[in-house]
C-alpha positions in Angstrom: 50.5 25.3 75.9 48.2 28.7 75.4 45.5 28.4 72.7 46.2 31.4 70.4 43.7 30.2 67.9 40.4 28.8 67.3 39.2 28.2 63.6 35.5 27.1 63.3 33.8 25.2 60.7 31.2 27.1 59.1 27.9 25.1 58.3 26.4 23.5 61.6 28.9 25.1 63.5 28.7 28.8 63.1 25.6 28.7 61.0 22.5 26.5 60.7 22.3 26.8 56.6 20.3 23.4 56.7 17.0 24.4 55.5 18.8 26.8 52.3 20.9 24.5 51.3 18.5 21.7 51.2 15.7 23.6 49.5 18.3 25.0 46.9 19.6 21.6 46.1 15.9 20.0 45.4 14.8 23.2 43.6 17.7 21.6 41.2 16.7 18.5 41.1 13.2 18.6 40.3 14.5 21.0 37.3 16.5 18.4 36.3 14.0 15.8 36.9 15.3 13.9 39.9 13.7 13.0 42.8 14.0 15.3 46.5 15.2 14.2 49.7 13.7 15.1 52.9 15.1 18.1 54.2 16.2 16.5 57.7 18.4 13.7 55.2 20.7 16.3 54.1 22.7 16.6 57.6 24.0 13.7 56.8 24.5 14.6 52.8 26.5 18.1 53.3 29.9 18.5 54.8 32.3 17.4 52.2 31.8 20.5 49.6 29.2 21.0 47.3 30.1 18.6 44.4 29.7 15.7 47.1 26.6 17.3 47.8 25.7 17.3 44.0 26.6 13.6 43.7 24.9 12.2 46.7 21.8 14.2 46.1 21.3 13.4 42.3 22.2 9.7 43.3 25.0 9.5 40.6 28.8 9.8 40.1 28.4 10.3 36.3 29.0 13.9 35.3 26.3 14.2 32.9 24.1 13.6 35.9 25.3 15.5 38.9 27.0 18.6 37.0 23.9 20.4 35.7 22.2 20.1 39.1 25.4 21.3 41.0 25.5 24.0 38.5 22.0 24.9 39.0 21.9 24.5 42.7 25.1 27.2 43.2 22.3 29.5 41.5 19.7 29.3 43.3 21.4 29.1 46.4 23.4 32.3 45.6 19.8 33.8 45.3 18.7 32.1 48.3 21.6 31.7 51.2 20.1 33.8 54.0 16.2 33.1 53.6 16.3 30.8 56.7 19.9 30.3 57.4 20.8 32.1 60.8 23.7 31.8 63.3 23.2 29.6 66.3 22.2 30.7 69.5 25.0 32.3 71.6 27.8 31.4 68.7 28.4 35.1 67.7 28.5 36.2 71.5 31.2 33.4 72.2 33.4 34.3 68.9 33.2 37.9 69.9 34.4 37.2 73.8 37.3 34.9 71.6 37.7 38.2 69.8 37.9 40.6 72.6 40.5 38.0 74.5 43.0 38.0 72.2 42.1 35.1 70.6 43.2 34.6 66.7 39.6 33.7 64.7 39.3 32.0 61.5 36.8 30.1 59.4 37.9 26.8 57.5 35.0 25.6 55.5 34.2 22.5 52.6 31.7 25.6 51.0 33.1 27.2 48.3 35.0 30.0 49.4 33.0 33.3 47.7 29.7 32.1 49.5 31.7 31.2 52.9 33.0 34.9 52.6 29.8 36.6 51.9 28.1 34.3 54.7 30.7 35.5 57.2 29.9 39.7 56.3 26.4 39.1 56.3 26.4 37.3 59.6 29.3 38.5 62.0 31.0 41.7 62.6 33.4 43.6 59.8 36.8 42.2 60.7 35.8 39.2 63.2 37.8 36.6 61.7 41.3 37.1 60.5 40.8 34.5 57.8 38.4 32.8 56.2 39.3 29.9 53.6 36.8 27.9 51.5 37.3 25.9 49.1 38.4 26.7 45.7 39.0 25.1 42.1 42.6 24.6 43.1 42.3 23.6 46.3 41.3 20.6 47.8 38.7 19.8 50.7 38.9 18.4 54.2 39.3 15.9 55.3 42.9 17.2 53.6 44.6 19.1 56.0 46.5 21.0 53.5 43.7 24.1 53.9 44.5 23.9 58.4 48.0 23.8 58.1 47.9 27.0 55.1 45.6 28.8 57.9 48.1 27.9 61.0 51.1 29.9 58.5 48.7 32.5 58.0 47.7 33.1 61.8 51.0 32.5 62.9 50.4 29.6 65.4 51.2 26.0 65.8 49.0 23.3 65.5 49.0 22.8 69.7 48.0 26.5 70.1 45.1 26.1 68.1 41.4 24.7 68.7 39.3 23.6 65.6 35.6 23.1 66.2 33.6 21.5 64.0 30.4 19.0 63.5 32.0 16.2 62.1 34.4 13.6 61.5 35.9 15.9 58.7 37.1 18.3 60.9 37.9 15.9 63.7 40.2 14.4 60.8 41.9 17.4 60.1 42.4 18.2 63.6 44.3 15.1 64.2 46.1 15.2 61.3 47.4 18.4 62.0 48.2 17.9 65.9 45.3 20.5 66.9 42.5 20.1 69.5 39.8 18.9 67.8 36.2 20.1 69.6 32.9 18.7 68.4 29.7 21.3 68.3 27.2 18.8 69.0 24.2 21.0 67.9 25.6 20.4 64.5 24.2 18.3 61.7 26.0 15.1 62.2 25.2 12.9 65.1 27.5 13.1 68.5 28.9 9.3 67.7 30.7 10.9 64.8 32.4 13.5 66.6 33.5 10.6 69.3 34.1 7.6 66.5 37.0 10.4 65.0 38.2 11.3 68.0 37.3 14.5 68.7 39.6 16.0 72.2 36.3 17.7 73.4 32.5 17.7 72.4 30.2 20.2 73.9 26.4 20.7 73.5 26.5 24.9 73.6 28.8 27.3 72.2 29.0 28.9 75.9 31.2 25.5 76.8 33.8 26.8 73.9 35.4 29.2 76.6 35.6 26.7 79.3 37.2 24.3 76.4 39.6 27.1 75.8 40.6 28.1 79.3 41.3 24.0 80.0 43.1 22.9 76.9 45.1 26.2 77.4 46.1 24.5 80.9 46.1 20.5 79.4 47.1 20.0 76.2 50.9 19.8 75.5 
């Protein structure tokens, strides 16, 4: 079947936003007296939206805890989102040739959907992606597939025309709940046994390899 689509992940896929999120996230907890984590530590904390984030960096699931630094943190990273973050090498080339194929583009992300939208101006061209879908108060995050399956209506494709590329399980999970090929971006923030413990179809080590991925799963998948 012909891949139609490719929806990408956003942080440690498009964008290494590693060292802005981590620095925003301690800059909250030492105001709210907690200790920091190494800044290497967070690839394995960030993924599964920012309240997640919240909880496992302030070390508790009690609201009283977790909510003032998660409300702090969106400030200072909403202040503080492009100081180091920058797209990775070769990714914007490869989404433009997507582009200039015919390909349908979207971005499915666990960020909250106003900063995924402002990252996605600031970093790619106007009108590069046809969609791009965060999350939101009344949605809910991946590993629920309900956000995939609302962009496949949107982009007008089924699940085996479409690619999702991702750094970890989460969107592996989603991939395979939906019936889409799942490819892991092993320059990502989670390690290259995730991507193959969920199962991802394809994992490749530079965004380049996303049009050979294409071209093959356009000619092998069913």
């Amino acid at each position: 079947m012909m891949i139609k689509a490719v929806v990408f992940d956003l942080d440690g896929t498009l964008i290494n936003s590693l060292e802005d999120l981590a620095q925003s996230m301690n800059a909250a907890l030492v105001e709210n007296g907690l200790p920091i984590h190494p800044i290497e530590k967070y690839k394995l904390m960030i993924g599964d939206g920012v309240t997640t984030l919240a909880k496992r960096a302030a070390g508790s699931e009690n609201a009283a805890v977790y909510e003032p630094v998660l409300a702090r943190m969106r400030e200072i990273y909403k202040r503080n989102a492009t100081n180091n973050t920058a797209t990775y090498k070769g990714i914007a080339q490869v989404v433009k040739q997507l582009k200039s194929d015919g390909i349908k583009l979207a971005v499915l992300t666990n960020k909250l959907e106003s900063f995924a939208l402002s990252l996605v101006d600031y970093f790619f061209e106007k009108d590069t992606f046809d969609f791009v879908k965060g999350a939101t108060l009344a949605s809910n995050v991946k590993p629920d597939p309900a956000g995939m399956l609302e962009l496949l209506k949107q982009l007008d494709v089924k699940p085996g025309e479409t690619i999702l590329v991702g750094d970890s399980g989460v969107d592996m999970q989603v991939a395979d709940a939906v019936g889409a090929f799942g490819v892991g971006a092993a320059w990502g923030f989670r390690p290259r046994e995730e991507l193959e413990k969920y199962r991802a179809k394809a994992i490749i080590d530079d965004p380049e390899q996303l049009l050979a991925v294409v071209g093959q799963a356009s000619r092998q998948y069913p």
